[in-house]
C-alpha positions in Angstrom: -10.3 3.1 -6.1 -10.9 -0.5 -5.3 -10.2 -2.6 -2.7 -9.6 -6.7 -2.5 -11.8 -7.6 -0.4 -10.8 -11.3 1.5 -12.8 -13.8 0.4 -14.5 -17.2 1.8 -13.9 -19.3 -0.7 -10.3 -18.4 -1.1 -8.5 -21.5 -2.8 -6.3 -23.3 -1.0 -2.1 -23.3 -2.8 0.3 -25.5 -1.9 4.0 -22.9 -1.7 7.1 -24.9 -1.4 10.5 -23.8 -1.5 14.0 -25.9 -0.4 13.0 -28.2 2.5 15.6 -30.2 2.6 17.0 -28.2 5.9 13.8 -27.3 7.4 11.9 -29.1 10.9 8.5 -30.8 9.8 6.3 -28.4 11.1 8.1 -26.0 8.8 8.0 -27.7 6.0 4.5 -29.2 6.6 3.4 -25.1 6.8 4.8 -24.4 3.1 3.8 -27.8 1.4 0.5 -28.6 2.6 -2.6 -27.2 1.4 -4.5 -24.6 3.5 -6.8 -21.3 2.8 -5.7 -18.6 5.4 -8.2 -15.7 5.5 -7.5 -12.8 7.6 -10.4 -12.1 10.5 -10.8 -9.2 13.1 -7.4 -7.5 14.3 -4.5 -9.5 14.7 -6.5 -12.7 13.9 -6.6 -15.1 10.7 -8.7 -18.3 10.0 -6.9 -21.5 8.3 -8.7 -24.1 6.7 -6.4 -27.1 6.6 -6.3 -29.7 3.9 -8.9 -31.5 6.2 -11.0 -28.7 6.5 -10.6 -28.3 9.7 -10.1 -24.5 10.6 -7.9 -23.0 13.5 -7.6 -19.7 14.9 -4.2 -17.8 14.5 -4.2 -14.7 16.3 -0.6 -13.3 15.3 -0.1 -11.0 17.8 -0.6 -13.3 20.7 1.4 -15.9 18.5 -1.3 -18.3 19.7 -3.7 -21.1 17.7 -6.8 -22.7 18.6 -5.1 -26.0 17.0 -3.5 -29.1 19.9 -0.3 -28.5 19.0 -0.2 -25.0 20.0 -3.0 -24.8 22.6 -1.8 -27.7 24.2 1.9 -29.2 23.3 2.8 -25.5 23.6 4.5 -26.1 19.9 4.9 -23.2 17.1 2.7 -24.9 15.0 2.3 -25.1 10.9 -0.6 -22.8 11.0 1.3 -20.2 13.0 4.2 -20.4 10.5 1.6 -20.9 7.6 0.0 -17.0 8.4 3.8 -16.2 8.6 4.7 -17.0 5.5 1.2 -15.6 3.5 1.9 -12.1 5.1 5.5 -12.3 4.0 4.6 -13.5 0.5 2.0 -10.4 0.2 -0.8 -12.9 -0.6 -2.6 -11.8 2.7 -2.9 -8.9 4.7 -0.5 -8.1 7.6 -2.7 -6.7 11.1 -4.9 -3.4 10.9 -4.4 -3.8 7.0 -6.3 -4.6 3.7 -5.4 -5.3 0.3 -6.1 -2.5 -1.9 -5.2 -2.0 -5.6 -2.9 1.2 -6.2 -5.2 4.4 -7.5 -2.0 5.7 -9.3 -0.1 2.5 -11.1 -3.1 -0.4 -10.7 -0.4 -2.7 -8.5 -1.2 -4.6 -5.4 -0.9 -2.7 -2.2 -1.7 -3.0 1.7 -3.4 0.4 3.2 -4.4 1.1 6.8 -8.1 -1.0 7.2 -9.6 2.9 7.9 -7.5 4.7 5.6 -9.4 7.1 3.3 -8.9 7.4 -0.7 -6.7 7.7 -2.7 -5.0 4.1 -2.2 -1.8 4.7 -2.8 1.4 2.3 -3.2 4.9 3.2 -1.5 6.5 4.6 -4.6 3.6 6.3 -6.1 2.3 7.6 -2.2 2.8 11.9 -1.7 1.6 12.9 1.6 0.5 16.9 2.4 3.5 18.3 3.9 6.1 16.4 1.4 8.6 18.3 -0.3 8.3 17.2 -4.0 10.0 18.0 -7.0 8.5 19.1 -10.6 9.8 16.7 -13.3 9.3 19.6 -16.2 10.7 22.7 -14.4 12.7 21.2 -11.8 11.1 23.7 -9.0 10.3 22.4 -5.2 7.0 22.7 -4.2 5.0 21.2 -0.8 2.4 19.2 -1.2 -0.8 19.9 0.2 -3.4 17.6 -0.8 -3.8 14.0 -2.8 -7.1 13.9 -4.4 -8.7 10.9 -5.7 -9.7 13.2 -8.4 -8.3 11.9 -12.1 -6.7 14.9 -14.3 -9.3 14.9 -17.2 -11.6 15.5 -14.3 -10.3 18.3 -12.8 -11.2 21.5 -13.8 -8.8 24.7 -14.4 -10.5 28.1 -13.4 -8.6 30.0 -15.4 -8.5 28.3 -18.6 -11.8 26.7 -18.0 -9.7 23.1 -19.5 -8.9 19.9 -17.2 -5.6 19.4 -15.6 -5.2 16.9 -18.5 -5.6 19.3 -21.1 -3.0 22.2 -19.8 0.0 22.3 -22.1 2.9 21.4 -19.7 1.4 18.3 -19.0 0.5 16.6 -22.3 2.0 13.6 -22.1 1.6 12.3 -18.7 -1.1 9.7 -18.3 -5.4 11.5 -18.3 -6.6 9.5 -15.2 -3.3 10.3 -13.6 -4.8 11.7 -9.8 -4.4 15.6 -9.1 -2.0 16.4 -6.0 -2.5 20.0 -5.1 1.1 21.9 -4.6 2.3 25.3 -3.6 5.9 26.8 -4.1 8.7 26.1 -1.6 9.3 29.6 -1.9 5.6 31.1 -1.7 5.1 28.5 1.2 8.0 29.9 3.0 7.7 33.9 2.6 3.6 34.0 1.1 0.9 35.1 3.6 -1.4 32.7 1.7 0.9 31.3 -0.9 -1.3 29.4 -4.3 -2.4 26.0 -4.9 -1.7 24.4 -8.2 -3.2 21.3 -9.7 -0.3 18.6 -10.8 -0.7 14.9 -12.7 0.5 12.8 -9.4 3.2 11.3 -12.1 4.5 14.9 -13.2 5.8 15.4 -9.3 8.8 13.4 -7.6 9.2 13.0 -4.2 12.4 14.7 -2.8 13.9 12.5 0.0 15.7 14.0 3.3 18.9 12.9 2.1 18.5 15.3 -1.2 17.3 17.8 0.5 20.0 17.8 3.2 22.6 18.3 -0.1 20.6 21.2 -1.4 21.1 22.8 1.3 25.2 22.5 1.5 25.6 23.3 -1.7 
């Protein structure tokens, strides 16, 4: 698991698209150069190119800066936070920047979520409805570890998750997610856990399921 962590001596970029239609203040917040690091809550510093630095606290859609404090004007830093959160370079409020456990890509998480990290197309949550890619059953999820397969350790065969036959050929640190059959969750007093490669399960969406069930 790692996080990005924001840093202090962030460079400042220069991101300009079109501005041939856009007000000054606009264009100003995607041309010049400015380092925007995020602070506590809803709050982000931004160094301008004349290092001076204003206070954006997003939520308030207030800035320490003249133009917003006292021309009452949605200034460039506002627009400049804006823009960083939309581009993913920074961290939208109560989040951090956190590098997927599953896939390595760049992800936001809760600022108090536990491990694993996980991105929106590699997240399972206990409780989803997931599908097995080699036998095509349903089974409910009920834990995410942040516990790599060639860690984890079979009971029964006294091998790693990694090592069991069905799943030679998904990826060793893939995490283990802990499932149980739909059908032993449904009717089984204390229906069995089994250890799955996070890869080797697919997440069945309500639409899918809905079908099944007309069919």
């Amino acid at each position: 698991m790692t996080l990005i962590e924001p840093t202090a001596d962030r460079q400042s970029t220069a991101l300009a698209p079109d501005l041939r239609s856009l007000p000054d203040r606009a264009a100003r917040a995607w041309t010049e150069r400015m380092a925007v690091r995020p602070r506590a809550d809803s709050t982000y510093a931004v160094t301008t190119e004349s290092d001076s630095t204003y206070l954006v606290d997003i939520a308030q859609h207030a800035c320490s800066c003249p133009d917003n404090r006292i021309r009452g004007e949605h200034c460039k830093h506002l627009r400049r936070v804006a823009i960083e959160i939309t581009a993913r370079r920074v961290a939208p409020p109560g989040k951090q920047r956190a590098v997927c456990d599953a896939c390595g890509t760049v992800t936001f998480v809760a600022a108090d979520a536990g491990t694993p990290h996980l991105c929106g197309n590699c997240r399972l949550e206990t409780g989803d409805i997931v599908r097995d890619h080699e036998t095509d059953d349903s089974l409910v999820v009920t834990a995410v570890t942040d516990t790599p397969a060639d860690d984890w350790t079979i009971e029964a065969t006294d091998g790693t998750v990694a090592d069991y036959d069905t799943n030679d050929g998904y990826p060793p640190d893939d995490l283990v997610v802990l499932a149980t059959y739909l059908s032993d969750a449904v009717s089984a007093t204390e229906p069995r856990e089994y250890a799955f490669p996070l890869s080797r399960l697919r997440r069945v969406e309500d639409a899918e399921l809905v079908g099944s069930k007309t069919q």
